[in-house]
Each structure stands twice: as structure tokens, then as C-alpha cells.
C-alpha positions, 0 to 999 in steps of 0.5 A: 119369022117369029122368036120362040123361047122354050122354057125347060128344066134340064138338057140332060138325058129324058124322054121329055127332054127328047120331045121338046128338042125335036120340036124345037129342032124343027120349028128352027128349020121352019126359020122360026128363030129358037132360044132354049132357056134353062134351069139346071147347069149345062155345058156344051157336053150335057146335050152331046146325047142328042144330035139334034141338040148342038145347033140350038141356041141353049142359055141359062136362066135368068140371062136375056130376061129382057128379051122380047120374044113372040112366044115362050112356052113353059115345058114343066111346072117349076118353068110354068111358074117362070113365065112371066119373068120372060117378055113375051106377047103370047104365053104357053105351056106344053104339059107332058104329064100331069106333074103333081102324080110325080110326088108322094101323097104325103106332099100335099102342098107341093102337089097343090102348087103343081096343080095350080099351074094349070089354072095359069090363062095361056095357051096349051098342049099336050102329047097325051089324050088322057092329059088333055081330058084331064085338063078339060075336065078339072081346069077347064083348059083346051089344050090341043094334042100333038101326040108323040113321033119317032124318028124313023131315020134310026130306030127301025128293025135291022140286023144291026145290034151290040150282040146276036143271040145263039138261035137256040137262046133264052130271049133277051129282056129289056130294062129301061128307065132311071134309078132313084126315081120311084116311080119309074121302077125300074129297080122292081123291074130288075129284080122281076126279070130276075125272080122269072127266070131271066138269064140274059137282062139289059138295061139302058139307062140315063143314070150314071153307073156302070153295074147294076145287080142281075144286069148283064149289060148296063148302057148308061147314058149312051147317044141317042143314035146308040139306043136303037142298037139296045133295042134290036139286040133284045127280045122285050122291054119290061117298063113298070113305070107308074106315072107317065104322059105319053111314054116313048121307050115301048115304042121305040122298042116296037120299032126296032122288032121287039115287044113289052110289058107294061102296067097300065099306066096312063098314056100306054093306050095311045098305041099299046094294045093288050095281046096284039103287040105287048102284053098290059099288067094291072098296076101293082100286080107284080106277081102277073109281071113274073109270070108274063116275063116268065111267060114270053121267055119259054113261049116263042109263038106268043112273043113272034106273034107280039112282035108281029103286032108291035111291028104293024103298030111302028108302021102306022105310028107318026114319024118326027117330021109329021108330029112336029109339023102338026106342033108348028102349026098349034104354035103358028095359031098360037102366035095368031091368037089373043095375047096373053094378060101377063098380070093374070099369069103373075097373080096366079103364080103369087097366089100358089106360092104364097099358099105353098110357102104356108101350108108346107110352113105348117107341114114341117112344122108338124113333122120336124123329121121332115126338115132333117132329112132335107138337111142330110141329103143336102150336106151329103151334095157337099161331099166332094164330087168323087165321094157322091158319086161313090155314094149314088152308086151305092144306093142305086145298088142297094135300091136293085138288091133291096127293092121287094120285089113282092110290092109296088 
């Protein structure tokens, strides 16, 4: 039995956060001994979501920093960056997506900072082809590949769904995705189904709010055992994300009947494929979003035929069980391999935030507004705790009322 420590960022409701609970889940099963080490505040409500969450062992970070562990794997950049705080005999560091495309272009020195953790000398793994042939191509890094399961045991096609539709009804369409995350558009995607004509729209959503603009119903947060229920009440997603690793939500959609349109984003060819089971939009061609949308509501031969495809995808796509197998032998090799020079881990790590502390140091001060919006957004968190949230849901609204929905 060997002592695994996952390092990640939050245990609240994601995509990201889904996979690597999955993972962990079962290398536990496998009688390795699992710790999760955390960056944001967590209870024992935040992992409620996730039914595989309850049984891991969660902790905060900077408790048990004298641990040993035999393997601690770093899950995104700002827990790559807290490696060697952790006594381990072997490093590693999952990447779910190259981060640095997360941030505005404007951001120079943090997306250098991100980048450089690629650079960091441990072992690697990635759920995405794209990923790890950038990794191999800029930083030189073999980074084995694990793509992504579903968990069979529950999303799946069933009659079993929040509303049936009158059969003589407009198709029902799907949003999914954060508010407030501009890359994930999920506001633009809103406001498409709505400029196509769309009488009926859902939204699943891990943002807290109960009403969205042009939404019929908003699920917000709900447990994962819930989502395929969404998902089997509607006829297709609509996700326009623009950054992404290896995304989950088209998938899962093509599990439970339905079929997509996406942009295409990087990591939508792992299992998408353009008129066989979804339909693939150019980046940023929001006008050809409207009319596929516009499309699928009026064409019933195109979307049966989508979700015919979309199914025949589900059936060949890997279950839980077979990805995190395929993991848990990556991690095993790991284990067996050279150990990690944690002094190198270090100096990387002094290096790219010593060059972030200049270069973002030199960025404010050429751009003083800069530095004042972080102070209004940081007094407004002081706010008491009813008031955010009032205020969150506001901007959430008016992202959905005001987003142009002729841009990208």
C-alpha cells in the first residue's frame, strides 16, 4: 500500500473536480491510503455533491506538511507551485488543461508563471491528446494520457427525467456551465438559444442563483446523481466554451440521449464528431451557433440522427472503473520510478515567482487602474455575506441581459 496525496484547488462543484475525485476514489479501493489536501475552505457540506467525495480523507492546506507520502500529485498551477512543500519521494502533476489560456492576454506575467510550471522536473499526466502534445512540443515533457470515463451506473438513456415533453413540442435545449467565467460562455449561449427561437431552455449550472434570464429552469448545484435527470429531459446542449481540456458535459449528454453544439475548442476531438453525433461551430461564429440551434429545433431527421450517433459514441466511450484503472497503473509506474530532485522542484518554483513578482510589479505600475479594480472587487467581499450574494446575482444577471450576443 503506497500513501497518495492529491493536491487541488477546490472540492466544490466542477468538471475537473469530478475527475480527480473519481480517481482518488478508486485508487482507495485499490488499498492505496488517499489524503486530499486543499486550498479553498471546505466543509463536510462543500463535497455533498459528490457521492464518491464522503469517504476521502480532505484536509486543509498547510496541515500535515510534515507528512511523508510516497506520491503527491499536483492537479492545477497554483497547487504545482506547492509541491515541494510536501515530503514526498516522488512528484507529479496531473494537467487538465494548459491553465495559462484561462487568463486575459493582457496578463502577461501570470501566464508566464502558469507556463512555468510545466517545466517543473516530475512525472505527468493528462486526459487530453491535445495537452499532452503541447506538453511534448513546448517543454519537452511526456506526459502519459488517461483520457476521461463516465460513470455508466447513472448517466445513461432512461425514461427517467424532471419533465416529459408533449410529443408535438419544440425540442428542449441545454445550457451548461458557470456564470462570471468568461470563457466558458455560458451567458452567450443563453442568449443564442434565445435569439434562435428557443421556447423551452434549461440550465445546469454549479453557480449559485435561482433565475437566469431567458432560462425556463435553472438547476444550480444540484448532486451529481441529479444531473443525468437534466440531461434526459433535453433534447441538446448547447456549450460554447473556448478553453477547455477535455470536456465532460457533451458527453454526458450523449449518454443520457441527447446531442450538442459546440465550438471547436481544443479536446472536443477526443469523441465529437461533426455531423455524426453533434454539431462543431467555428470559434467565435456566433451567428452559425443561431442558426445550427435554430437548425435542430425545426429539423427532427437531423437531431434523431445526432442522437443515434451520440449514442453509438456512449457505448464505445470508457466507463470509471476502465480510466481510473488505466491511472492507477500510470501512478504505480510512477511510484516505481526514479525519485523526484526536490531542489530542482524548489528552484523552478523560486524562479517563476520571482520573475512574476517583477514583471507584474512593472505591469501595475504602468497601468495604476489595474490596482484599483482589485481593490473594489476586494472590498465588496467584505460585504456582509447576504449583501455578495445579492450582489453576485445581479452581475450574473445582467452578464445573461447584457452579453452581445453578435460577439465572442
Amino acid at each position: 500500500m503506497s500513501k497518495i496525496c492529491f493536491l487541488i484547488g477546490s472540492l466544490s462543484i466542477s468538471g475537473g473536480t469530478n475527475v480527480i475525485l473519481q480517481h482518488a476514489s478508486y485508487l482507495q479501493s485499490q488499498k492505496h491510503e488517499v489524503t486530499l489536501i486543499v486550498q479553498e475552505p471546505f466543509t463536510s457540506e462543500t463535497i455533498k455533491w459528490h457521492d464518491k467525495g464522503a469517504p476521502l480523507k480532505c484536509i486543509p492546506f498547510g496541515e500535515e506538511t510534515d507528512q511523508k507520502f510516497d506520491l503527491v500529485i499536483a492537479t492545477w498551477w497554483k497547487t504545482a507551485f506547492e509541491l515541494f512543500s510536501y515530503t514526498a519521494k516522488r512528484y507529479a502533476y496531473f494537467v487538465q488543461s494548459i491553465e495559462s489560456k484561462f487568463y486575459p492576454e493582457a496578463e502577461i506575467p501570470l501566464k508566464k508563471l502558469v507556463d512555468a510550471t510545466y517545466k517543473l522536473p516530475v512525472a505527468y499526466v493528462t486526459e487530453a491528446s491535445w495537452i499532452q502534445a503541447h506538453l511534448k512540443k513546448n517543454y519537452n515533457q511526456d506526459a502519459a494520457l488517461v483520457l476521461n470515463g463516465i460513470r455508466k451506473d447513472i448517466f445513461y438513456d432512461s425514461d427517467n427525467r424532471f419533465s416529459p415533453r408533449p410529443v408535438d413540442a419544440q425540442p428542449r435545449v441545454l445550457i451548461e456551465g458557470h456564470l462570471g467565467v468568461s470563457f466558458k460562455n455560458t451567458a452567450l449561449a443563453i442568449k443564442a438559444a434565445r435569439k434562435a427561437g428557443a421556447e423551452d431552455v434549461w440550465m445546469l449550472t454549479g453557480t449559485t442563483i435561482r433565475k437566469v434570464p431567458y432560462v425556463n429552469r435553472v438547476f444550480s448545484r444540484i448532486p451529481i446523481n441529479m444531473t443525468p435527470l437534466v440531461y434526459s429531459s433535453c433534447d441538446f446542449l448547447v456549450k460554447l466554451s473556448t478553453v477547455e481540456g477535455m470536456f465532460g458535459p457533451p458527453l454526458e449528454q450523449f449518454h443520457c440521449g441527447g446531442t450538442a453544439i459546440v465550438y471547436n475548442v481544443s479536446g472536443h476531438e477526443e469523441y465529437i464528431k461533426n455531423h455524426i453525433n453533434s454539431i462543431v461551430i467555428e470559434r467565435g461564429n456566433i451567428a452559425g451557433v443561431i442558426a445550427t440551434i435554430r437548425r435542430l429545433l425545426g429539423d427532427m431527421d437531423l437531431l434523431v440522427h445526432l442522437k443515434q450517433g451520440a449514442l453509438e459514441t456512449a457505448k464505445k466511450w470508457p466507463s470509471w472503473e476502465q480510466s481510473s484503472e488505466v491511472f492507477a497503473k500510470w501512478a504505480e509506474a510512477t511510484l516505481n520510478s526514479s525519485e523526484t530532485n526536490q531542489n530542482e522542484v524548489l528552484a523552478i518554483t523560486s524562479k517563476a515567482w520571482e520573475d512574476y513578482d517583477r514583471e507584474e510589479r512593472q505591469r501595475l505600475a504602468d497601468n495604476p487602474s489595474i490596482e484599483k479594480g482589485r481593490q473594489w472587487e476586494t472590498r465588496l467581499q467584505k460585504l456582509p455575506s447576504r449583501v455578495y450574494t445579492k450582489y453576485k446575482d445581479f452581475i450574473h444577471r445582467k452578464e445573461v441581459y447584457l452579453r452581445d450576443w453578435r460577439t465572442h
